[in-house]
Backbone of each chain as ProteinMPNN parsed JSONL, in Angstrom:
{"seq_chain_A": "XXXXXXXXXXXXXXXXXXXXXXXXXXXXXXXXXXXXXXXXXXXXXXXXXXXXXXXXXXXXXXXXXXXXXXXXXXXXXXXXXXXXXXXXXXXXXXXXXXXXXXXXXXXXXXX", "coords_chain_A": {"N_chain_A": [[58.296, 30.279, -320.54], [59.267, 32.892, -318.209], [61.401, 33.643, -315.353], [62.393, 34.993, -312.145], [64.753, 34.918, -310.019], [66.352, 35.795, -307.066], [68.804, 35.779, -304.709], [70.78, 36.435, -301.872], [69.233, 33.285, -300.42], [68.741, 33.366, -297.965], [70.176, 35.66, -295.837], [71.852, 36.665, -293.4], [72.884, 39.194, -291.094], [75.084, 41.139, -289.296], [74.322, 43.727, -286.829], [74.319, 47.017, -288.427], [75.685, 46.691, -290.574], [76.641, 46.571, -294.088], [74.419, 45.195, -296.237], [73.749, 43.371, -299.114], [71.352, 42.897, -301.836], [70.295, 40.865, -304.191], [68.784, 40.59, -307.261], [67.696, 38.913, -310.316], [65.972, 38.857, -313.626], [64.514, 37.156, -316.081], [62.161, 37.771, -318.027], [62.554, 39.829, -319.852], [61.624, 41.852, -318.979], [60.634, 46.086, -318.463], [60.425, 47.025, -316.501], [61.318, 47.239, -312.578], [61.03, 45.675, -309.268], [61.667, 46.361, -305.948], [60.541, 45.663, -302.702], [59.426, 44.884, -299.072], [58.473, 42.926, -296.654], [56.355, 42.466, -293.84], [56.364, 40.237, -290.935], [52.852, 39.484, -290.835], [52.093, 41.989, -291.93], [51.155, 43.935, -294.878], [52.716, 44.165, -298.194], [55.666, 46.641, -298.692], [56.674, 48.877, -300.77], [59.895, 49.626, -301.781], [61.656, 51.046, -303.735], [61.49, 51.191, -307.264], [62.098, 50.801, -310.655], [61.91, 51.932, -313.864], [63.215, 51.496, -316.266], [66.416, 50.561, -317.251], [68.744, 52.101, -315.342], [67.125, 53.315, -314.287], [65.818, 55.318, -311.532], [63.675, 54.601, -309.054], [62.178, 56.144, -305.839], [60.018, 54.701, -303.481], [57.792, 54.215, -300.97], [59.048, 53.482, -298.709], [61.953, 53.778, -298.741], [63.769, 55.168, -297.207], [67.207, 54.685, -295.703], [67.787, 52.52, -297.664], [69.812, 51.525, -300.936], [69.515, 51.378, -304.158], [70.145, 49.506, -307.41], [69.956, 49.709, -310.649], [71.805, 48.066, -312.854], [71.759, 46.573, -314.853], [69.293, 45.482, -317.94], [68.005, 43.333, -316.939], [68.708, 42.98, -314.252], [68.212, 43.56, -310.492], [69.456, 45.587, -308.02], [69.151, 45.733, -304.008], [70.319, 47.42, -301.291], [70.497, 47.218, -297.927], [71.905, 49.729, -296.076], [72.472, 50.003, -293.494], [72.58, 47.844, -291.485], [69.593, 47.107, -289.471], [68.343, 46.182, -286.013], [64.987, 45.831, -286.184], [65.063, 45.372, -288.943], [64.164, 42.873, -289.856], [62.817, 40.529, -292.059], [60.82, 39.947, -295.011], [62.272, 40.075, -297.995], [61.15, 40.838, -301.508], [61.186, 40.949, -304.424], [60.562, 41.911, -307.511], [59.077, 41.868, -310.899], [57.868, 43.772, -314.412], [56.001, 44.274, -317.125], [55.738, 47.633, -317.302], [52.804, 48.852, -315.989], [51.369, 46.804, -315.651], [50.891, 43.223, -314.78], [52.684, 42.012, -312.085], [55.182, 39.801, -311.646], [56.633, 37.98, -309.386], [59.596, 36.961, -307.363], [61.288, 34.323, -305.511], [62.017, 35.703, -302.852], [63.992, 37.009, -300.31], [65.55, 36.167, -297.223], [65.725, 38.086, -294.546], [67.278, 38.591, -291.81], [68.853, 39.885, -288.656], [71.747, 40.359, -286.805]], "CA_chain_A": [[58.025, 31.289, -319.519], [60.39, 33.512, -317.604], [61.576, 33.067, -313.899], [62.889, 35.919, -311.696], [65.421, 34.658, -309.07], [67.129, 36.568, -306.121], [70.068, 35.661, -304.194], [70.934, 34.842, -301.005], [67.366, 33.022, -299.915], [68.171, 33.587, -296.315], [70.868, 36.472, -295.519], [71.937, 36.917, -291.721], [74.29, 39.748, -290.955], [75.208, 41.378, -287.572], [73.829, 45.12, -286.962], [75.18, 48.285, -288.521], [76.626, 46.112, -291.727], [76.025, 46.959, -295.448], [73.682, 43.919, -296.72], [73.371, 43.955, -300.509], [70.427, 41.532, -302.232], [70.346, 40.415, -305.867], [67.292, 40.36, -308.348], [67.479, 38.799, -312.209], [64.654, 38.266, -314.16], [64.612, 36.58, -317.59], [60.986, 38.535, -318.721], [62.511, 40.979, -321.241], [60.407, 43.797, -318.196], [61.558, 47.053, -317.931], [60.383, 47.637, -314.688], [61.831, 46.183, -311.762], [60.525, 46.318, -307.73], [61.888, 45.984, -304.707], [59.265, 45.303, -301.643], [59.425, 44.313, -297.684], [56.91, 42.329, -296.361], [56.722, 41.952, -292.47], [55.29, 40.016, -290.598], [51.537, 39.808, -290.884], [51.908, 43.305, -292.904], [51.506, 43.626, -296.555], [53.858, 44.816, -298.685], [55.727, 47.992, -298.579], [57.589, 49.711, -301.786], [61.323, 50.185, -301.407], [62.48, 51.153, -304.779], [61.646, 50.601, -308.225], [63.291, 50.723, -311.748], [61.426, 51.989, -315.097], [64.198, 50.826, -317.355], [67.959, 50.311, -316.857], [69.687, 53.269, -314.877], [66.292, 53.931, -313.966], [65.914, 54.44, -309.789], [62.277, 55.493, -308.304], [61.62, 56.118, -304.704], [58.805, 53.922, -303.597], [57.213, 54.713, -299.651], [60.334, 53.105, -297.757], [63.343, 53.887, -299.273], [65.101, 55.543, -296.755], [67.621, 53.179, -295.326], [67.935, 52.128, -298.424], [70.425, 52.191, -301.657], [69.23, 50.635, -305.112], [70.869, 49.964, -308.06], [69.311, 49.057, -312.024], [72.847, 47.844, -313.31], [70.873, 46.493, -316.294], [67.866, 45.519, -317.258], [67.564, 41.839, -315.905], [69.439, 42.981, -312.464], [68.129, 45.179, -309.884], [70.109, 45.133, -306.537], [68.944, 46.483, -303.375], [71.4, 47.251, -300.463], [70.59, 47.601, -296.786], [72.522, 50.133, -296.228], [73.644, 50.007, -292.14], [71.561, 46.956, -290.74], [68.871, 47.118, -288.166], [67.508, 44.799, -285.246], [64.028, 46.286, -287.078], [64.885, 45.2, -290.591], [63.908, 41.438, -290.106], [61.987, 40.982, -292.93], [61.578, 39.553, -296.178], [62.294, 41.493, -299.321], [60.42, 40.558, -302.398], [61.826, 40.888, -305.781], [59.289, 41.818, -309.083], [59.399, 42.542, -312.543], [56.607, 43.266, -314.849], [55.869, 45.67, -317.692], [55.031, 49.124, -316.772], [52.029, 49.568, -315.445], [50.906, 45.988, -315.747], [50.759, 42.403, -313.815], [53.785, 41.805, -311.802], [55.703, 38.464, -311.607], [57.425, 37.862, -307.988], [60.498, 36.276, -307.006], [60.803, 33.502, -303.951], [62.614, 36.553, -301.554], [65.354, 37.257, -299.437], [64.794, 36.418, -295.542], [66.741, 39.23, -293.813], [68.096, 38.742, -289.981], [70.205, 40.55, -288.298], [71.67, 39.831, -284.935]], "C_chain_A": [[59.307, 31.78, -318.879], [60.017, 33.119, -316.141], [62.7, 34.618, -313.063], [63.591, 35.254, -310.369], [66.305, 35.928, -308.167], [67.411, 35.692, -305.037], [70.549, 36.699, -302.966], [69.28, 34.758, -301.025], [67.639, 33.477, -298.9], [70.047, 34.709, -296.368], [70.996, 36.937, -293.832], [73.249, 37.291, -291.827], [74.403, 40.596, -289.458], [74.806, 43.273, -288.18], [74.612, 46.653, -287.436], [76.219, 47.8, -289.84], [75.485, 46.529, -292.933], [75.867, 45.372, -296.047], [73.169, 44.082, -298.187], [72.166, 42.262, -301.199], [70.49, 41.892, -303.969], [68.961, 39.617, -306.453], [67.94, 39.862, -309.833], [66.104, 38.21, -312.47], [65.043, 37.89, -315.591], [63.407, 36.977, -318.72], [61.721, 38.981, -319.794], [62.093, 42.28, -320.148], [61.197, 44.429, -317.976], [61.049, 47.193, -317.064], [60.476, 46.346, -314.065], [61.201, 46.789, -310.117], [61.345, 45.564, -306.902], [60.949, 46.14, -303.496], [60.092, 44.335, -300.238], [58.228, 43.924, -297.532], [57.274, 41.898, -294.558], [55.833, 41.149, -291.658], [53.865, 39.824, -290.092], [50.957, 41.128, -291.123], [51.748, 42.518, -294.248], [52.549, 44.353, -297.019], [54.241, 45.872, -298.843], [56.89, 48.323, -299.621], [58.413, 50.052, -301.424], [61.837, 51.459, -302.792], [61.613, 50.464, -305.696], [62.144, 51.4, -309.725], [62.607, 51.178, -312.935], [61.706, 51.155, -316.372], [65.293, 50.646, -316.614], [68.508, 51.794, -316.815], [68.32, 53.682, -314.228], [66.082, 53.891, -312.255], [64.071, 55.451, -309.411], [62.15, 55.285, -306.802], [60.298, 55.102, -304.151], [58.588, 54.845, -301.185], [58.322, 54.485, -298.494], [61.671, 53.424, -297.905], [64.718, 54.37, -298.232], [65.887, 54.225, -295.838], [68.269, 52.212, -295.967], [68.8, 52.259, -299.968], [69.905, 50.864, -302.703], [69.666, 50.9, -306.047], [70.477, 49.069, -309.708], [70.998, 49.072, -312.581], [72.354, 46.889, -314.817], [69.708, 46.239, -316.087], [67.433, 44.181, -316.82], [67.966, 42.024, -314.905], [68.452, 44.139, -311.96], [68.603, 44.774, -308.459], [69.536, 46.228, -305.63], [70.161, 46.376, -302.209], [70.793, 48.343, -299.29], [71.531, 48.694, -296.332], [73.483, 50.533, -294.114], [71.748, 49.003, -291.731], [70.878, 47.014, -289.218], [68.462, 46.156, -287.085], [65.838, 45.02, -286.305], [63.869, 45.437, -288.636], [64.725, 43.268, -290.831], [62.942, 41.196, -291.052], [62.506, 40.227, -294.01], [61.075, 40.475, -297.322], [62.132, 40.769, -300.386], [60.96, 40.996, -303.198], [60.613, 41.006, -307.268], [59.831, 42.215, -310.031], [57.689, 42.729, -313.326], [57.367, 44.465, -316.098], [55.422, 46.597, -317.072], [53.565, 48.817, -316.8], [50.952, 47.803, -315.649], [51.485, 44.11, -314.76], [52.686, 42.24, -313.435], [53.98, 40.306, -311.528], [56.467, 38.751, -310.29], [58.788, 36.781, -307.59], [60.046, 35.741, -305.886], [60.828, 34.752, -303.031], [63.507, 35.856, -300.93], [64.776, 37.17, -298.381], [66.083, 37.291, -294.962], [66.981, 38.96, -292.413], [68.917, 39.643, -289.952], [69.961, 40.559, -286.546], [71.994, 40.782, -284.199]], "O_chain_A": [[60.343, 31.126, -319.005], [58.996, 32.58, -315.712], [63.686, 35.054, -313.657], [62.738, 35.039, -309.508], [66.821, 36.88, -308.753], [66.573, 34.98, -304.483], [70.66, 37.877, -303.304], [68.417, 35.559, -301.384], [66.755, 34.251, -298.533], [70.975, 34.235, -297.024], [70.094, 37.544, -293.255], [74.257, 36.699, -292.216], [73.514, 40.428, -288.623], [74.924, 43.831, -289.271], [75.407, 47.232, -286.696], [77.285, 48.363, -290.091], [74.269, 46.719, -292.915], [76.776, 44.57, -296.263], [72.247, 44.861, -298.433], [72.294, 41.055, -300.992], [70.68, 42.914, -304.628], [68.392, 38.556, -306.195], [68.73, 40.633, -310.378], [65.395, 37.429, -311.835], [65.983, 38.475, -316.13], [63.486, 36.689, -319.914], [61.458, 38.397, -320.845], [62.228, 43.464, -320.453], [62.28, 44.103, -317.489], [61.71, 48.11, -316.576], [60.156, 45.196, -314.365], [60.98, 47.968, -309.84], [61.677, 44.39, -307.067], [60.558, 47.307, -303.531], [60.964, 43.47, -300.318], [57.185, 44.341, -298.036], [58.212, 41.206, -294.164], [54.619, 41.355, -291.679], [53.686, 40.011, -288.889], [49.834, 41.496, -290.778], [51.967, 41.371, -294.639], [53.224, 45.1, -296.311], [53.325, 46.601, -299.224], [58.039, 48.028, -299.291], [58.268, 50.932, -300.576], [62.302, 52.575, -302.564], [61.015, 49.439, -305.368], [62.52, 52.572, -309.708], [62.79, 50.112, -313.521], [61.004, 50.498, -317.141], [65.212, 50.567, -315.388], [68.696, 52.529, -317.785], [68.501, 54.625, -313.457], [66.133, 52.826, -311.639], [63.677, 56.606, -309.573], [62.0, 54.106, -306.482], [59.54, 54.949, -305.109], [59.205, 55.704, -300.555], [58.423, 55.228, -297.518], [62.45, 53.247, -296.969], [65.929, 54.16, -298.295], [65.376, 53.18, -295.435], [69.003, 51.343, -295.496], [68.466, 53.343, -300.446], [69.859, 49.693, -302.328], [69.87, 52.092, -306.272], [70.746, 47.872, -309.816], [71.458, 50.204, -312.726], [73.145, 46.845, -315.759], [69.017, 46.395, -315.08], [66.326, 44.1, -316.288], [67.646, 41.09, -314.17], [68.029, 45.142, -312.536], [68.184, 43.784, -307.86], [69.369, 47.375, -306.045], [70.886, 45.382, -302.188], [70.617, 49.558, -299.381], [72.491, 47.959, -296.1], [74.542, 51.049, -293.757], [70.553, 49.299, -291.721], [71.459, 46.976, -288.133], [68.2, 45.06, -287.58], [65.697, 44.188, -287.201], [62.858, 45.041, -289.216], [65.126, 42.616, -291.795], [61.934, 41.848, -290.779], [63.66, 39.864, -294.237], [60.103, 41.2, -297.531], [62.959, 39.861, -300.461], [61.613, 41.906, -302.687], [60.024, 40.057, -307.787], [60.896, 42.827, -310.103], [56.666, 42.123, -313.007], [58.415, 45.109, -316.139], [54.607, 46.367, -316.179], [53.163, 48.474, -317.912], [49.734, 47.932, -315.777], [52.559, 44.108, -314.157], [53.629, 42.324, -314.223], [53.011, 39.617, -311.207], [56.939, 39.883, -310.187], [58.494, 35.587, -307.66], [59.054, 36.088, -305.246], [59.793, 34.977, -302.404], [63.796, 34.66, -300.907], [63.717, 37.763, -298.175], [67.267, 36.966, -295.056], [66.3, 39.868, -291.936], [69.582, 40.15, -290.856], [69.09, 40.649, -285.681], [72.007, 40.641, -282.977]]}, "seq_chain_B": "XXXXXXXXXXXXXXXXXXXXXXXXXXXXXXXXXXXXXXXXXXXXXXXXXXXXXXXXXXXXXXXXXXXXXXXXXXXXXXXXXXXXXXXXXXXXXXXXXXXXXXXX", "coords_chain_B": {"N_chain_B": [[49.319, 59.371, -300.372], [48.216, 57.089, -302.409], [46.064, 54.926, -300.399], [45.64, 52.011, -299.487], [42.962, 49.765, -298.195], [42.2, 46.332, -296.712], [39.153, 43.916, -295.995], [38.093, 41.019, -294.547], [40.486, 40.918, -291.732], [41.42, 38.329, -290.975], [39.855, 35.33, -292.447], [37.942, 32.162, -291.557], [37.207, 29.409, -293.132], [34.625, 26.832, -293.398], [35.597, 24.199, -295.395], [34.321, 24.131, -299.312], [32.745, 26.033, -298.177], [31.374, 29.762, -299.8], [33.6, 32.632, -299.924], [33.759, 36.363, -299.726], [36.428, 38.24, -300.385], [37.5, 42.028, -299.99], [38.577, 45.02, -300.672], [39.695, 47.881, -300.671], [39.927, 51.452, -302.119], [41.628, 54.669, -301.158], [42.569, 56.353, -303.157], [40.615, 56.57, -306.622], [41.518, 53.601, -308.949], [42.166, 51.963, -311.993], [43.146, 50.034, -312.616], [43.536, 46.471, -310.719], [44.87, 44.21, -309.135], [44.819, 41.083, -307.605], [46.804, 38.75, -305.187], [47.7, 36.092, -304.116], [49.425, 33.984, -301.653], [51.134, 31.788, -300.021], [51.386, 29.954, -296.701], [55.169, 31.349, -296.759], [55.528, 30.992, -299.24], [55.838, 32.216, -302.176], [54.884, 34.855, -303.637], [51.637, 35.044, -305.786], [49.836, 36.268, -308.771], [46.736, 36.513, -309.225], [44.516, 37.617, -310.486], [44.214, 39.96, -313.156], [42.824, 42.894, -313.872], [41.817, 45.48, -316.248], [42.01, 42.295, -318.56], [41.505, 39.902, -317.757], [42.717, 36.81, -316.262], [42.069, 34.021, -315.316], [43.48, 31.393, -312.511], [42.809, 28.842, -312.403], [41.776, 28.272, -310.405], [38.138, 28.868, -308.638], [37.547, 31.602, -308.614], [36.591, 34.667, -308.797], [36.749, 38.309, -309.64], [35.573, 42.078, -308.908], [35.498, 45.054, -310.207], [34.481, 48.116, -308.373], [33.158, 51.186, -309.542], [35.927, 51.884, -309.418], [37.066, 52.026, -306.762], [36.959, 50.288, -305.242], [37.505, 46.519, -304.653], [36.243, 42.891, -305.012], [36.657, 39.989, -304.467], [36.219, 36.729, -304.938], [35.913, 33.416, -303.725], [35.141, 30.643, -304.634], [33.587, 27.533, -302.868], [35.313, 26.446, -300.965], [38.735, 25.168, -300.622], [40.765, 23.385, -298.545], [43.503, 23.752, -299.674], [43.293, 26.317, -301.011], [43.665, 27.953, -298.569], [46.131, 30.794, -297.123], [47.582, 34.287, -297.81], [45.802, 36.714, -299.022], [46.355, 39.144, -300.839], [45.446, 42.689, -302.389], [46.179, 44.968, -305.029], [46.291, 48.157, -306.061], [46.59, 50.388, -309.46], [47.409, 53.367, -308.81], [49.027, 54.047, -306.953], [52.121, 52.041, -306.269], [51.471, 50.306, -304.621], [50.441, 47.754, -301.762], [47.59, 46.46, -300.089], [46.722, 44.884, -296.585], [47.036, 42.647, -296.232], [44.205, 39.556, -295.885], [44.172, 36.839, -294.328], [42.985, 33.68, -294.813], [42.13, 30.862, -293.993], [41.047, 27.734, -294.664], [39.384, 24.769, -293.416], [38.946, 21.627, -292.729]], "CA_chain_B": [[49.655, 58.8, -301.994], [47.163, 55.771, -302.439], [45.536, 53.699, -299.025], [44.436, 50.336, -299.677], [42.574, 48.556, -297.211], [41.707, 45.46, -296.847], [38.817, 43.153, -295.283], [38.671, 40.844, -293.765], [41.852, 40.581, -291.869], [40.59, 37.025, -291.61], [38.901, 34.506, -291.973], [38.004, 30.868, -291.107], [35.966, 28.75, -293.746], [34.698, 25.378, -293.47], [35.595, 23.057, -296.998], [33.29, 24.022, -300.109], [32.455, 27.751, -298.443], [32.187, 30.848, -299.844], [33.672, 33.864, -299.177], [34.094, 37.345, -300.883], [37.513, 39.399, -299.824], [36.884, 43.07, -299.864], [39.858, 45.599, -300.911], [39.488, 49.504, -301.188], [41.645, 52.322, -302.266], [41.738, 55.627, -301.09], [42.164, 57.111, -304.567], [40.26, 55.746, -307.582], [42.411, 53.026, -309.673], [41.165, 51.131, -312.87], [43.715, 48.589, -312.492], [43.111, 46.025, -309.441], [45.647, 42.735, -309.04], [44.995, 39.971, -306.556], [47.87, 38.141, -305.094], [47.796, 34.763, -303.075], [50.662, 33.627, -300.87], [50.879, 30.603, -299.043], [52.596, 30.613, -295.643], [56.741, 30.952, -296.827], [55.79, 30.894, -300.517], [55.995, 33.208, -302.846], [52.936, 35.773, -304.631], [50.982, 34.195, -307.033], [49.068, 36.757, -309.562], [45.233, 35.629, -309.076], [44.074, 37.694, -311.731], [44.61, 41.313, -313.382], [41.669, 44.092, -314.127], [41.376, 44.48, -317.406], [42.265, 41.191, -319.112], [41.371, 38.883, -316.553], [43.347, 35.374, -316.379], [41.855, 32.662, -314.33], [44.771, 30.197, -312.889], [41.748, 27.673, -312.797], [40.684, 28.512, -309.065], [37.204, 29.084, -308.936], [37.391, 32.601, -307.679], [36.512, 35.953, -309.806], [37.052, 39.883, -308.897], [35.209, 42.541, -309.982], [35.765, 46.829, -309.462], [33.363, 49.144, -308.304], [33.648, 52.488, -309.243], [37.556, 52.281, -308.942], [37.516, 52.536, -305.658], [36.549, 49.115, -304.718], [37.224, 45.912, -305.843], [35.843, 42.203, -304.248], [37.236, 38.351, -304.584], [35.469, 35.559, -304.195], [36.481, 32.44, -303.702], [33.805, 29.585, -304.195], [33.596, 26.452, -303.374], [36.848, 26.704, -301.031], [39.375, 24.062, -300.686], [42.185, 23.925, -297.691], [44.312, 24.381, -300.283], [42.978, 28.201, -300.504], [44.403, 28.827, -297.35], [46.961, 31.426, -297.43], [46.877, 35.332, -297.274], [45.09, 37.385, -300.477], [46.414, 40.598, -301.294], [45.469, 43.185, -303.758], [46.809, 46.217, -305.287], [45.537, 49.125, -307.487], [47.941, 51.113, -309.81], [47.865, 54.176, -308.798], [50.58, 54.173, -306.278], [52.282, 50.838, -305.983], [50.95, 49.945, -302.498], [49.695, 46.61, -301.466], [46.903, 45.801, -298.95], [47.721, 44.669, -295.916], [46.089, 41.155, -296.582], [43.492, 38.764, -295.588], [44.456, 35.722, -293.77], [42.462, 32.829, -295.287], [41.911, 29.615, -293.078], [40.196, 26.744, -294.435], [39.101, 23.967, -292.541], [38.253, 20.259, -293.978]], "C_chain_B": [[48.078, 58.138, -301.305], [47.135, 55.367, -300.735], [45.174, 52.414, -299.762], [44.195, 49.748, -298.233], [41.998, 47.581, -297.525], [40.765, 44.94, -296.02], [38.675, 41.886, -295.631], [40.113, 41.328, -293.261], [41.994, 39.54, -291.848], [40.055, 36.196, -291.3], [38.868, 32.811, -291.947], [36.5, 30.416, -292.051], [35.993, 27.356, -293.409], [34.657, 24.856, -295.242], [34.081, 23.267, -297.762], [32.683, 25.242, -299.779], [32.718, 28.474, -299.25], [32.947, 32.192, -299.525], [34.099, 35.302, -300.023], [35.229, 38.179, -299.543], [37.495, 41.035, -300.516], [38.42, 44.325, -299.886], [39.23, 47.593, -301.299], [40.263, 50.61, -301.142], [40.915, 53.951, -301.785], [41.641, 56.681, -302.373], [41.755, 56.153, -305.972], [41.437, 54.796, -308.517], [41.106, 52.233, -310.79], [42.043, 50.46, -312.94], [43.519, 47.963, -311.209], [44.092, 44.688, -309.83], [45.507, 42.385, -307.823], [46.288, 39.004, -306.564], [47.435, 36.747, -304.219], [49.367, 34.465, -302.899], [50.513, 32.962, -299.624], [51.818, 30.645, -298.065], [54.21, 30.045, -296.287], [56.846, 30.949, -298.271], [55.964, 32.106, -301.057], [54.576, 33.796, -303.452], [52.941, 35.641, -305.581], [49.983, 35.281, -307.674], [47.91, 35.366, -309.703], [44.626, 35.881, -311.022], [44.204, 39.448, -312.268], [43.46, 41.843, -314.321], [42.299, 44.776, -315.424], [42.282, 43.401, -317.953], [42.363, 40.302, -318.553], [42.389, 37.369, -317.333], [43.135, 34.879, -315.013], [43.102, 32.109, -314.301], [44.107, 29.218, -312.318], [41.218, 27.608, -311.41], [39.306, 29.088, -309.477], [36.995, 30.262, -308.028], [36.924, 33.83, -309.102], [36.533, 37.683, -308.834], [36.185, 40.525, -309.394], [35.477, 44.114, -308.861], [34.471, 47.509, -310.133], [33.803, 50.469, -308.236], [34.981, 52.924, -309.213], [37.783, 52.112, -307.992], [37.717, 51.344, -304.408], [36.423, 47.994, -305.465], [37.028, 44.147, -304.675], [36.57, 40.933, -304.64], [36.612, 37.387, -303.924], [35.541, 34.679, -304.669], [35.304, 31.408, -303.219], [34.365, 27.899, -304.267], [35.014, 25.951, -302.632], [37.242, 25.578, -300.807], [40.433, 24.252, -299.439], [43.052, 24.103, -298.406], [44.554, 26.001, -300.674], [43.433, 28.514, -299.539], [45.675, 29.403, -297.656], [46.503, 32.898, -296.973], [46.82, 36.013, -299.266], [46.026, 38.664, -299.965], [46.046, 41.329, -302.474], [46.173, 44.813, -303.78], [46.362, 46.666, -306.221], [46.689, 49.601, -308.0], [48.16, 52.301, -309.936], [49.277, 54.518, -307.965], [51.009, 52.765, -306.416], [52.591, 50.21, -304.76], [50.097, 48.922, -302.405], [48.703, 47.064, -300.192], [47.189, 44.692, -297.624], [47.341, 42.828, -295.911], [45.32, 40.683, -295.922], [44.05, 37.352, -295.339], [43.722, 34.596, -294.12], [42.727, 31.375, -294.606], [40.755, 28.821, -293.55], [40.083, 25.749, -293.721], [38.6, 22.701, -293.437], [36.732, 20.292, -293.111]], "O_chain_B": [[47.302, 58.421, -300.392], [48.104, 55.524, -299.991], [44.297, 52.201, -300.599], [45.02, 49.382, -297.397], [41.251, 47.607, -298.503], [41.093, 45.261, -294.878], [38.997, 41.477, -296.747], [40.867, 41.964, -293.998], [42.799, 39.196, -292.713], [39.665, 36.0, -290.149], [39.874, 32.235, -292.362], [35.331, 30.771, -291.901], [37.02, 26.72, -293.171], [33.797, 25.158, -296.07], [33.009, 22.877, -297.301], [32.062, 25.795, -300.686], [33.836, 28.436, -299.763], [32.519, 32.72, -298.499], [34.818, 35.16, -301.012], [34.997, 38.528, -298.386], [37.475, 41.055, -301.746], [39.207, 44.274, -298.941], [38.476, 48.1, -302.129], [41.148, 50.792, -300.306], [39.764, 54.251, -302.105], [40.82, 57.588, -302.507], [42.442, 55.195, -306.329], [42.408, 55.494, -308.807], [39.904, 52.013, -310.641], [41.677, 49.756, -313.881], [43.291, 48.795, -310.33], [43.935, 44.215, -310.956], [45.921, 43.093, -306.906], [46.773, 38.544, -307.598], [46.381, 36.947, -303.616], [50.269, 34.643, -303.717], [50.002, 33.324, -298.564], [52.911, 31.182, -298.245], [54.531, 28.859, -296.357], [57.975, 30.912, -298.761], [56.253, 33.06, -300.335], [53.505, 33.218, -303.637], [53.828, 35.914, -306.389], [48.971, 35.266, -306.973], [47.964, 34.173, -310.002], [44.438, 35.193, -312.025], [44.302, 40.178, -311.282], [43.199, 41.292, -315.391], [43.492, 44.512, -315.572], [43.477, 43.643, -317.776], [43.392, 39.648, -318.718], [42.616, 37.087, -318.51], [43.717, 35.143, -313.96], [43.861, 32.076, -315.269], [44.815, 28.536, -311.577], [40.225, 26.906, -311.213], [39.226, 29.732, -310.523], [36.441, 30.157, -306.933], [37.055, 33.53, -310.289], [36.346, 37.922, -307.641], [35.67, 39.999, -310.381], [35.583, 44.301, -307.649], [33.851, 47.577, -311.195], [34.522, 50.961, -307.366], [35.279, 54.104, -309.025], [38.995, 51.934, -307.872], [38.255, 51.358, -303.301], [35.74, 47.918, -306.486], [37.632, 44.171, -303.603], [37.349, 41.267, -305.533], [36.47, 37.205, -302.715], [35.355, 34.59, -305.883], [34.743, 31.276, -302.132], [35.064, 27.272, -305.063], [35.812, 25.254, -303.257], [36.374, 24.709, -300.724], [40.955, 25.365, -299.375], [43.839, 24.866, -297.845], [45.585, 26.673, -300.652], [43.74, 29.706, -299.541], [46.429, 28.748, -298.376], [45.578, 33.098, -296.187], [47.516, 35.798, -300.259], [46.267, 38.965, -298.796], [46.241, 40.798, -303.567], [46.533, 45.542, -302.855], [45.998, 46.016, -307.201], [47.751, 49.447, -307.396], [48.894, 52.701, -310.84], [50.285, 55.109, -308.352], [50.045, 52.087, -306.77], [53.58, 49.782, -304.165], [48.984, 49.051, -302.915], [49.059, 47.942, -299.407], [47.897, 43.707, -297.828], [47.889, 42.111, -295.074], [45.383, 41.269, -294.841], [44.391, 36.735, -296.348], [43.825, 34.089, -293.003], [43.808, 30.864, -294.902], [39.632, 29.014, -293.084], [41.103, 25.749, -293.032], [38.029, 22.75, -294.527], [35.803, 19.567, -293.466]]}, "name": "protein", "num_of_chains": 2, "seq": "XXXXXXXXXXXXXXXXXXXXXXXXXXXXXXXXXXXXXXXXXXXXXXXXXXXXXXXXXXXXXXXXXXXXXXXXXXXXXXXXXXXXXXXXXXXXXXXXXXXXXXXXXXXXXXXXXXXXXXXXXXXXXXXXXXXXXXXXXXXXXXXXXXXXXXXXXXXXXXXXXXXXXXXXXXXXXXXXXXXXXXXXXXXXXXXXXXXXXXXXXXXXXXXXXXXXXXX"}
């Protein structure tokens, strides 16, 4: 079986800093997601990936800079940190248009 | 784009209840995925519309119409506690979940 890891687990950076998070997956999937989850929300679409180079908008994005540097990576990057953006950011892979696999997540702070 | 809602937001079983969780989309989908996530863990694929896969919980889904799809969880265990989510595939938009509280 495959395993999708992302890097740091817990990330704490001070406000108005560029915070970058790290996805690999070992699937073989061309599609890749990025997701916030807050608390006692469900999840909300940042970004996701088709293939490699591939970038899609998802419902949140702004705020946000993502980057398919192949196809086991997909990095997302905070792009000026909020008090707001506490949160953890979820990590997927799957095939197109079929079940997704989830990483642990990134816990986001910022002071 | 897509809505999903969910009901409950949640609920409180006593050990060996059942209960059906209740998910509906704004625009028709014929795909439907349930998630479980235990407090701090990570989301666990329940089961995926068509080609179902049990992961040996005694729960099953089923979609109505597209538009609506149910989960029910028999027979529960405190280990079921956690929060359900599901998602259709027309947009890729979760539900906001169901809170799940068993009780021994």
């Amino acid at each position: 079986g495959g395993i999708i890891t992302q890097t740091p687990k817990f990330l704490i950076g001070q406000e108005g800093q560029k915070l970058t998070l790290k996805c690999q997956q070992n699937f073989n999937h061309d599609t890749m997601y990025w997701y916030r989850q807050d608390s006692g929300k469900g999840l909300r679409l940042i970004y996701y990936s088709i293939t490699e180079n591939d970038l899609q908008k998802g419902d949140l994005s702004e705020g946000y800079d993502a980057s398919r540097e192949k196809k086991s990576s997909f990095s997302l990057t905070v792009t000026s940190a909020q008090k707001n953006e506490m949160a953890v950011f979820l990590c997927a892979s799957s095939i197109l248009g079929a079940e997704q696999y989830f990483g642990p997540g990134t816990r986001l702070t910022v002071l | 784009g897509q809505q999903v809602q969910q009901s409950p937001a949640s609920l409180v079983l006593q050990e060996g209840e059942n209960a059906e969780l209740q998910c509906s989309f704004s625009i028709s989908t014929n795909q439907v995925q349930w998630f479980y996530q235990r407090p701090g863990g990570r989301l666990i694929g329940l089961s995926y519309i068509p080609g179902m896969k049990p992961t040996g919980k005694q729960t099953s889904s089923t979609v109505t119409k597209g538009r609506h799809s149910s989960l029910t969880i028999s027979s529960s265990q405190t280990t079921d506690s956690g929060t359900y989510f599901c998602r259709g595939n027309n947009k890729l938009t979760f539900g906001q979940g169901t809170v799940l509280s068993v009780i021994p």
